[in-house]
Backbone atoms as SQL, in Angstrom:
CREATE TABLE atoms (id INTEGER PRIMARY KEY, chain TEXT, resi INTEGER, resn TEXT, atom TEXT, x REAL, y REAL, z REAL);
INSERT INTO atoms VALUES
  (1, 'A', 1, 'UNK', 'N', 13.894, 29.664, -9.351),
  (2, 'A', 1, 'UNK', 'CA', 13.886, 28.814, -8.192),
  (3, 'A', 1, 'UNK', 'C', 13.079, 27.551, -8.493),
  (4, 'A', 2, 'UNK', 'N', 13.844, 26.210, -8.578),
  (5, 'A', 2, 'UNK', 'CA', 12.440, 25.215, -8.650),
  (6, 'A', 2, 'UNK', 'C', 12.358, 25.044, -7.309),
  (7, 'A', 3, 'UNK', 'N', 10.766, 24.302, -7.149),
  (8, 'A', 3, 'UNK', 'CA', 9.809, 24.037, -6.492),
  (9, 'A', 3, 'UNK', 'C', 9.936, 22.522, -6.007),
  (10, 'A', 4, 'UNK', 'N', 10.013, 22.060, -5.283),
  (11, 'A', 4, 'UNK', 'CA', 10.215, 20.303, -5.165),
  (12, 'A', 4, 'UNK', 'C', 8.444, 19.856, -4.269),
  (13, 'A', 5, 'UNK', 'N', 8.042, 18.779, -4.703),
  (14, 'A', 5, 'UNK', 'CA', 6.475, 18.793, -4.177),
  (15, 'A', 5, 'UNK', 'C', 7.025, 17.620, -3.031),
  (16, 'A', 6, 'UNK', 'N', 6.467, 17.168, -2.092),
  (17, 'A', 6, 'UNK', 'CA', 6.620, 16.769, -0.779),
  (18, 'A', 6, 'UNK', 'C', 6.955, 15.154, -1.337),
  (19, 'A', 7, 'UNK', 'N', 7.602, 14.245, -1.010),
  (20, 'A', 7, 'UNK', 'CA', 7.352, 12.591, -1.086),
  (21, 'A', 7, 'UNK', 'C', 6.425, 12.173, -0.360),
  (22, 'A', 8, 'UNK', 'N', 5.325, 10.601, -1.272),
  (23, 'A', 8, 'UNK', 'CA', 4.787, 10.232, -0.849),
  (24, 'A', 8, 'UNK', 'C', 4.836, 8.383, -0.234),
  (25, 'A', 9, 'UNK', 'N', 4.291, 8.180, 0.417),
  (26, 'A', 9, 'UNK', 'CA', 4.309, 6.590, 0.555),
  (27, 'A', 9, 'UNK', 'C', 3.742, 6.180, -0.759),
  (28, 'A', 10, 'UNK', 'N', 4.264, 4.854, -0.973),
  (29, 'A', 10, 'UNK', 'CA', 3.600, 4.146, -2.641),
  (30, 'A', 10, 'UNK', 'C', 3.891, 2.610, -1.470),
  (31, 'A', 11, 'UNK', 'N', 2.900, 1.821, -1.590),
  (32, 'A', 11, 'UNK', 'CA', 2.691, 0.010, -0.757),
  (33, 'A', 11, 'UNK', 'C', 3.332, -0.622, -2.327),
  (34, 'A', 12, 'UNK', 'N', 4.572, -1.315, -1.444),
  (35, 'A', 12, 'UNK', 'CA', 4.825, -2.671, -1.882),
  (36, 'A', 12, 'UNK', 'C', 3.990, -3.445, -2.341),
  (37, 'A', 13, 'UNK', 'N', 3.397, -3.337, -3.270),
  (38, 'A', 13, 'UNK', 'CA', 2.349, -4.930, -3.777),
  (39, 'A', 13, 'UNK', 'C', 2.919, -5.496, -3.762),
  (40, 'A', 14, 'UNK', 'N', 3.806, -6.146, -4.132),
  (41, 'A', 14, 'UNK', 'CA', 4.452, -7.897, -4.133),
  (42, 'A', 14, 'UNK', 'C', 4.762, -8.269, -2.693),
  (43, 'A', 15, 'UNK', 'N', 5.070, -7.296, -1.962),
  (44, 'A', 15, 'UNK', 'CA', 5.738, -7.414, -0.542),
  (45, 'A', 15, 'UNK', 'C', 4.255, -7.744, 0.069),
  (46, 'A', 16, 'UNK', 'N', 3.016, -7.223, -0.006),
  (47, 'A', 16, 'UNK', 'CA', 1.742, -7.446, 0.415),
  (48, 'A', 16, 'UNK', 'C', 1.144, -8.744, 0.099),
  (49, 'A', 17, 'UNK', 'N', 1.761, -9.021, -1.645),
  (50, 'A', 17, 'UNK', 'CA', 0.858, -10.223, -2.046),
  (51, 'A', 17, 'UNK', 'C', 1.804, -11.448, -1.029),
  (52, 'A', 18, 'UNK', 'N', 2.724, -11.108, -1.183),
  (53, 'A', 18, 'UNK', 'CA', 3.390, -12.480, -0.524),
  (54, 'A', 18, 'UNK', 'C', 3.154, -12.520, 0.999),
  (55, 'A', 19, 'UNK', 'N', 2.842, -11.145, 1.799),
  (56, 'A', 19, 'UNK', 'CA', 2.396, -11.806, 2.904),
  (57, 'A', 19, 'UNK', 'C', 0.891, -12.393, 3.169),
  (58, 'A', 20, 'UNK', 'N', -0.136, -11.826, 2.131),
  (59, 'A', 20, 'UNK', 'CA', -1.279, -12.319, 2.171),
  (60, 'A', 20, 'UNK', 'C', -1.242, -13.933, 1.822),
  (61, 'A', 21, 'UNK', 'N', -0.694, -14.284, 0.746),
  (62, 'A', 21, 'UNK', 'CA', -0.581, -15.909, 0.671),
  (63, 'A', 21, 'UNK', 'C', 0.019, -16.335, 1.649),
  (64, 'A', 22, 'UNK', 'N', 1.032, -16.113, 2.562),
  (65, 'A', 22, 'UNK', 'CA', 1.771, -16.750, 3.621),
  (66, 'A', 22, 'UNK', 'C', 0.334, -17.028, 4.701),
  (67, 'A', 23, 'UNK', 'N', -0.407, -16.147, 4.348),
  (68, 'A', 23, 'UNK', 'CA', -2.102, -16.742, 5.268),
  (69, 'A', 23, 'UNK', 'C', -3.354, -16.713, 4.483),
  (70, 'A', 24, 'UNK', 'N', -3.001, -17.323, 3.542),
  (71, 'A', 24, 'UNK', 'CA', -3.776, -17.833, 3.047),
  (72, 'A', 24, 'UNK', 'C', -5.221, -16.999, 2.090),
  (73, 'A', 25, 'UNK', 'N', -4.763, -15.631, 2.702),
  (74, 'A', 25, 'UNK', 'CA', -5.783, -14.264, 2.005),
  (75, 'A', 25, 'UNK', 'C', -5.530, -14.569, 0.477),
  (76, 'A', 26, 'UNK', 'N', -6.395, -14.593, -0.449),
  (77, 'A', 26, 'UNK', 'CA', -6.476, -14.854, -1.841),
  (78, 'A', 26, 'UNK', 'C', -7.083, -13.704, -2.733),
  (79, 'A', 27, 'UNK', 'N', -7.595, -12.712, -2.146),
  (80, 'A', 27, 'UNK', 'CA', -8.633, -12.066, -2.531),
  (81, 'A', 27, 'UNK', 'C', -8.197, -10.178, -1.776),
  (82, 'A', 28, 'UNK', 'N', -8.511, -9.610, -2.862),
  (83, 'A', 28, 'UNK', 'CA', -8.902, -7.861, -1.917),
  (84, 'A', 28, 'UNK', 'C', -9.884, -8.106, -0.812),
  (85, 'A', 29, 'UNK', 'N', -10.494, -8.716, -0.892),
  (86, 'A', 29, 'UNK', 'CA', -11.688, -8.568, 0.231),
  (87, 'A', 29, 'UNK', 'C', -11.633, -9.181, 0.779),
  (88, 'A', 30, 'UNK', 'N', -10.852, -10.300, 1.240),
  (89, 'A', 30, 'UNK', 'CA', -9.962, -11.075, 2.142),
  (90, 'A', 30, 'UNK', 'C', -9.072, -10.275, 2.581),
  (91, 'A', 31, 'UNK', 'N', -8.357, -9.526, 2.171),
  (92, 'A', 31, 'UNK', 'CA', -7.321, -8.316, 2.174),
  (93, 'A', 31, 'UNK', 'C', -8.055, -7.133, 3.376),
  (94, 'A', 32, 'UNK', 'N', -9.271, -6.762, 3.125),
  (95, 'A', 32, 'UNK', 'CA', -10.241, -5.597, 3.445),
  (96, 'A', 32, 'UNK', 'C', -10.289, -6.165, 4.986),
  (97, 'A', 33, 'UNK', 'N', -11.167, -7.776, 5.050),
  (98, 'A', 33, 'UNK', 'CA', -11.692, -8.332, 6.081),
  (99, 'A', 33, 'UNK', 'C', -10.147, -8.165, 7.083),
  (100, 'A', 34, 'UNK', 'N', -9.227, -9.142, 6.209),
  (101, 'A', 34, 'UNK', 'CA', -7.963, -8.811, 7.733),
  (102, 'A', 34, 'UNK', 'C', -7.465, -7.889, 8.379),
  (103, 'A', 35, 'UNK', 'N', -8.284, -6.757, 7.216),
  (104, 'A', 35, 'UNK', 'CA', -6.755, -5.363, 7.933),
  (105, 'A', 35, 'UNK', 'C', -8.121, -4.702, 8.747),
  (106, 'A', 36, 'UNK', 'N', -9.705, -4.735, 8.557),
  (107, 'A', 36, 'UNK', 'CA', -10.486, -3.983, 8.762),
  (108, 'A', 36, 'UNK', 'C', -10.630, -2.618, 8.165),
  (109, 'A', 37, 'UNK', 'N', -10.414, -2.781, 7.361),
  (110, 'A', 37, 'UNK', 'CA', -10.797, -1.567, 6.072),
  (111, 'A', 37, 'UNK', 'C', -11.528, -1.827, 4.808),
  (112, 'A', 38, 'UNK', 'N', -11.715, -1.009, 4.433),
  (113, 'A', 38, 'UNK', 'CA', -13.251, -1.483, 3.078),
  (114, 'A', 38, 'UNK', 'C', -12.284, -1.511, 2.022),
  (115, 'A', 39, 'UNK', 'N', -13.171, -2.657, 1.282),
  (116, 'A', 39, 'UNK', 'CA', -12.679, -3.048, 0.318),
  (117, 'A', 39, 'UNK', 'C', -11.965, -1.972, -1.001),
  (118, 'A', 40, 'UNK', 'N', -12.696, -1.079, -0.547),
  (119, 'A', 40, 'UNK', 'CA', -12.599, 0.430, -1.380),
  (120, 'A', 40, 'UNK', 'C', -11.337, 0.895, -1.300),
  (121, 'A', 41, 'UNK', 'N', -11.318, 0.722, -0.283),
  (122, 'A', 41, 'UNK', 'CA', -9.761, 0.947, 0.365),
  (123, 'A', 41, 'UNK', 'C', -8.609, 0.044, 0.059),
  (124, 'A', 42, 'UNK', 'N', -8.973, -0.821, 0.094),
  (125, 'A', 42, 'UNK', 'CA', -7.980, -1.769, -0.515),
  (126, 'A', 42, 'UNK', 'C', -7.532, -1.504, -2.064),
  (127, 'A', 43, 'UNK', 'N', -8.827, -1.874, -2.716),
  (128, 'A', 43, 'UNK', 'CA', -8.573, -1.188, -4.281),
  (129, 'A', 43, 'UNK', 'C', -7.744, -0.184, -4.290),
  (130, 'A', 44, 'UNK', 'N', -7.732, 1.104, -3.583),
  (131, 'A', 44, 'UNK', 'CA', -7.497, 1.989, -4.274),
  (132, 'A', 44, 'UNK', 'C', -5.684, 1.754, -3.837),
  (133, 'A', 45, 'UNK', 'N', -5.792, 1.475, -2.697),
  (134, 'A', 45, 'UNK', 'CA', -4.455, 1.570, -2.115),
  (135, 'A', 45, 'UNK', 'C', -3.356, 0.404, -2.853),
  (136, 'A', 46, 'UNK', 'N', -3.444, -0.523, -2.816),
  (137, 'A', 46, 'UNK', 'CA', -3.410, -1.655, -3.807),
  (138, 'A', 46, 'UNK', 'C', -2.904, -1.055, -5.504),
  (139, 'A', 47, 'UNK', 'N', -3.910, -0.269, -6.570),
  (140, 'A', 47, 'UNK', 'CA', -4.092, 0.054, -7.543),
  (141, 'A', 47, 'UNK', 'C', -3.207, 1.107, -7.587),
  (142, 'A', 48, 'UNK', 'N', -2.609, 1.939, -6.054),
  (143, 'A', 48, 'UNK', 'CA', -1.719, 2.633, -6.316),
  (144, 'A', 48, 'UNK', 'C', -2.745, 4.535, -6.846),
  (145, 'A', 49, 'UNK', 'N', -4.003, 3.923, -6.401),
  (146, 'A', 49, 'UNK', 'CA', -4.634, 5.989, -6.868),
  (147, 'A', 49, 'UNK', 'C', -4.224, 6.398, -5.326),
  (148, 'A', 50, 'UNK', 'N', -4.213, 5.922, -4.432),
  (149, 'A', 50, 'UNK', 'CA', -4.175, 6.384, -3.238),
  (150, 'A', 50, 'UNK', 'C', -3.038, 5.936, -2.321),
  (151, 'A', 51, 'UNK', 'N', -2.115, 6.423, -1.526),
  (152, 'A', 51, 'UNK', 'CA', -1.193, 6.303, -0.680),
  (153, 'A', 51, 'UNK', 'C', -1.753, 5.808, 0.695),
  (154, 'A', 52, 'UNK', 'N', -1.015, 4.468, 1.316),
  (155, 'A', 52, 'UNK', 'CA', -1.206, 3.667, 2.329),
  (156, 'A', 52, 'UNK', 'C', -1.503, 4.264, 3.683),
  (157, 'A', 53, 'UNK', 'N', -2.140, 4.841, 3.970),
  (158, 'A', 53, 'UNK', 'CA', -2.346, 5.330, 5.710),
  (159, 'A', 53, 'UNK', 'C', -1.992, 4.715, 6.627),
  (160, 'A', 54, 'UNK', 'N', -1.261, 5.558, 7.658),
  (161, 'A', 54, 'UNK', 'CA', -0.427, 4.710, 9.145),
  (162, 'A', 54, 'UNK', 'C', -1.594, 3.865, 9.288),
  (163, 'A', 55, 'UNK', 'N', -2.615, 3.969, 9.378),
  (164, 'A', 55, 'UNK', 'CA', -3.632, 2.981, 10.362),
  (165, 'A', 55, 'UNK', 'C', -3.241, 1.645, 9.053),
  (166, 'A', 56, 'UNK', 'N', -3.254, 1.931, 7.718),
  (167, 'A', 56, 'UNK', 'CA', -3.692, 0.897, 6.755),
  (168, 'A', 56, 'UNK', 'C', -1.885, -0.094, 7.025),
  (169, 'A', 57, 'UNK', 'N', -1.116, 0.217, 7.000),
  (170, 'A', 57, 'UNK', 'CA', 0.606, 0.360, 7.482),
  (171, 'A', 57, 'UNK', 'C', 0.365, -0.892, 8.880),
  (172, 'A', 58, 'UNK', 'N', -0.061, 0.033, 9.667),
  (173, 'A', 58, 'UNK', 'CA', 0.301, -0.254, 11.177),
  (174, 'A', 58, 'UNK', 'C', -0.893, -1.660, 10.746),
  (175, 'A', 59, 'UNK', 'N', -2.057, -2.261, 10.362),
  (176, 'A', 59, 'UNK', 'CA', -2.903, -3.047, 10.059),
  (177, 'A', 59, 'UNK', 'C', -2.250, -4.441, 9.364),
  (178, 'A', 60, 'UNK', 'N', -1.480, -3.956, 8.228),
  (179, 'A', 60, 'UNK', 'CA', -0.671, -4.485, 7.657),
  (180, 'A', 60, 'UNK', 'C', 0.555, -5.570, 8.286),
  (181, 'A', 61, 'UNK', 'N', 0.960, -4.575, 9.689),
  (182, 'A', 61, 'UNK', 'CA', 2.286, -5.020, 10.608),
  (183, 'A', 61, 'UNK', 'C', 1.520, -6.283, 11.881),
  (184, 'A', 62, 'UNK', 'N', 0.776, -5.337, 12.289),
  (185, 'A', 62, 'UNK', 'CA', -0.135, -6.052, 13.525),
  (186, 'A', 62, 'UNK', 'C', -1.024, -7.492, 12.335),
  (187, 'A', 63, 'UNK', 'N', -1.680, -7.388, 11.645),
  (188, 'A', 63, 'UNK', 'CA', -2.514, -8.900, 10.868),
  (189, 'A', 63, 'UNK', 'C', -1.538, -9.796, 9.933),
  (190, 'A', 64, 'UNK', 'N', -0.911, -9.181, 9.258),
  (191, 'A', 64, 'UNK', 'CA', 0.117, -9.887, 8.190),
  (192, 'A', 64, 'UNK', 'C', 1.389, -9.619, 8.813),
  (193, 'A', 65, 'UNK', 'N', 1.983, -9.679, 9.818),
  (194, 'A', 65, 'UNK', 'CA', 2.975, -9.298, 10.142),
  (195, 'A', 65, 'UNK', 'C', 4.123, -8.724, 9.131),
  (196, 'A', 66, 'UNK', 'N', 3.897, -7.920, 8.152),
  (197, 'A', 66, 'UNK', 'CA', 4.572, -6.946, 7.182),
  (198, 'A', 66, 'UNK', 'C', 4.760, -5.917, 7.875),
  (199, 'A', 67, 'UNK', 'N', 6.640, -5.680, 7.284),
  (200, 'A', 67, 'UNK', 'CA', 7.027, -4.661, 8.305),
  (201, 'A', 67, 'UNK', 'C', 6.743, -3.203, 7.535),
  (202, 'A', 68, 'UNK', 'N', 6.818, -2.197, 8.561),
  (203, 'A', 68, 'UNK', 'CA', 6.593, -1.126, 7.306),
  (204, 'A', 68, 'UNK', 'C', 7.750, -0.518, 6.348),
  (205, 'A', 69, 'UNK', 'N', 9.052, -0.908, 6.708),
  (206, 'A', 69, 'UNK', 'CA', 9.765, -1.132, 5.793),
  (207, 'A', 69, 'UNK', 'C', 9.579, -2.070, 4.490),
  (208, 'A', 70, 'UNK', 'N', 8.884, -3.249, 4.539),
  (209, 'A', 70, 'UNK', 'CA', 8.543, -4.278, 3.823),
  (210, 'A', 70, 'UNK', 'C', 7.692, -3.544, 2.845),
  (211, 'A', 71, 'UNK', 'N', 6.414, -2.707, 3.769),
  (212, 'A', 71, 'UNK', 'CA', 5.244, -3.065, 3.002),
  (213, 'A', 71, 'UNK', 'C', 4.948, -1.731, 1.882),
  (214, 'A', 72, 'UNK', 'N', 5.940, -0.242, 2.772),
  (215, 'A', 72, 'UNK', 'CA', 5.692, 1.139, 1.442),
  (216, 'A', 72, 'UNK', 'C', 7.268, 1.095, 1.259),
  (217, 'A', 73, 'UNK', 'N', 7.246, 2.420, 0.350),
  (218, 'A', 73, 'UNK', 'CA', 8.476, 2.838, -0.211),
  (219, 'A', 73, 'UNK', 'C', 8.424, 4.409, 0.189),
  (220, 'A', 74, 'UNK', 'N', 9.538, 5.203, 0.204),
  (221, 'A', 74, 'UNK', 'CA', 9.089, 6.873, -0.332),
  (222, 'A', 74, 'UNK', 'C', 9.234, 7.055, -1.537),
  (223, 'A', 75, 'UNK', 'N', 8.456, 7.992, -2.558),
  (224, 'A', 75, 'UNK', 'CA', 8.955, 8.110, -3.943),
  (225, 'A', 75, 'UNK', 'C', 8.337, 9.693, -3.599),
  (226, 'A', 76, 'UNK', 'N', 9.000, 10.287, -4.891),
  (227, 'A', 76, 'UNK', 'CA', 8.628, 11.795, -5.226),
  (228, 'A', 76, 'UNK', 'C', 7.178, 11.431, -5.861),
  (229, 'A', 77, 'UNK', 'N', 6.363, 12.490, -5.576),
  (230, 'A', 77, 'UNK', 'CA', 5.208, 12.868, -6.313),
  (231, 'A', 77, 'UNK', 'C', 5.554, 12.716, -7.735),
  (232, 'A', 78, 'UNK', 'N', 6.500, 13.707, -8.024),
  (233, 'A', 78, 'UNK', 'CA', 6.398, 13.652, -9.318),
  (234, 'A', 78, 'UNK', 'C', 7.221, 12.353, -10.117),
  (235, 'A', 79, 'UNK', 'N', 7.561, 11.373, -9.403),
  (236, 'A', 79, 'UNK', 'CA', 7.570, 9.352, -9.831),
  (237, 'A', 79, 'UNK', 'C', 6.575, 8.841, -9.967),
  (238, 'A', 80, 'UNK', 'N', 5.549, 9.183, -9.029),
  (239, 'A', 80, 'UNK', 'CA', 4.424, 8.451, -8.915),
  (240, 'A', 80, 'UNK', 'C', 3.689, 9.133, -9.999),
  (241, 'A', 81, 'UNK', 'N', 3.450, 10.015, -10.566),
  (242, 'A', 81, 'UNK', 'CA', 2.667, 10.483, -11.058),
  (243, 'A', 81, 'UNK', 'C', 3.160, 10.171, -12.894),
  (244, 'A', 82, 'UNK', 'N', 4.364, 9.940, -12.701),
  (245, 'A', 82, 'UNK', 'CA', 4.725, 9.291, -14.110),
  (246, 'A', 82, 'UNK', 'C', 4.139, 8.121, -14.364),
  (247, 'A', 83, 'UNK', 'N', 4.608, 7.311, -13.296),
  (248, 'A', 83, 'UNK', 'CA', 4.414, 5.766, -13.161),
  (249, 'A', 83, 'UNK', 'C', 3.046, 5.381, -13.502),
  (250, 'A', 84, 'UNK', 'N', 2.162, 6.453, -13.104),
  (251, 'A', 84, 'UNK', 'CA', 0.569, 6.073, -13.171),
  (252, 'A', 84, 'UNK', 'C', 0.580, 6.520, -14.778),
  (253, 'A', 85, 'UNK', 'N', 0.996, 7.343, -15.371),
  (254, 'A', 85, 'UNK', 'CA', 0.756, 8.518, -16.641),
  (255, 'A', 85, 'UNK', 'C', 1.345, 6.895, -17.911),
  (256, 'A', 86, 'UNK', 'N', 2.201, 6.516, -17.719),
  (257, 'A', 86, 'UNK', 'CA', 2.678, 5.419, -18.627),
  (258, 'A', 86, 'UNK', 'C', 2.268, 3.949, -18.971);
């Protein structure tokens, strides 16, 4: 029997970078300040170790007006986990 592991959200970076320049955000921590999340958070989510949270999503839609179609994708765990491995 295989086993299939759950899909996760993975954020659009390019879809993010281009709405951050459309206002002028230049920076992660320009990034952090608009959405109200720590910069930590940004990194990681951004860098792709960590998957985008509705609040980080819904932050994204409401400050950068990025839709959440725009801003994640779904991929299998086991994509993402290549993608990072290569």
């Amino acid at each position: 029997m295989q086993t299939t592991s759950a899909p996760i959200l993975r954020l659009r970076v390019d879809a993010v970078r281009g709405a951050m320049s459309a206002r002028g955000i230049t920076s992660n921590e320009g990034l952090a300040t608009a959405l109200g999340v720590s910069l930590a958070t940004v990194k990681r989510v951004m860098g792709g170790q960590q998957p985008p949270s509705s609040v980080f999503l819904a932050a994204l839609k409401l400050r950068l007006g990025l839709d959440f179609n725009l801003a994640a994708e779904a991929v299998e765990t086991s994509a993402l986990r290549d993608a990072l491995s290569a």
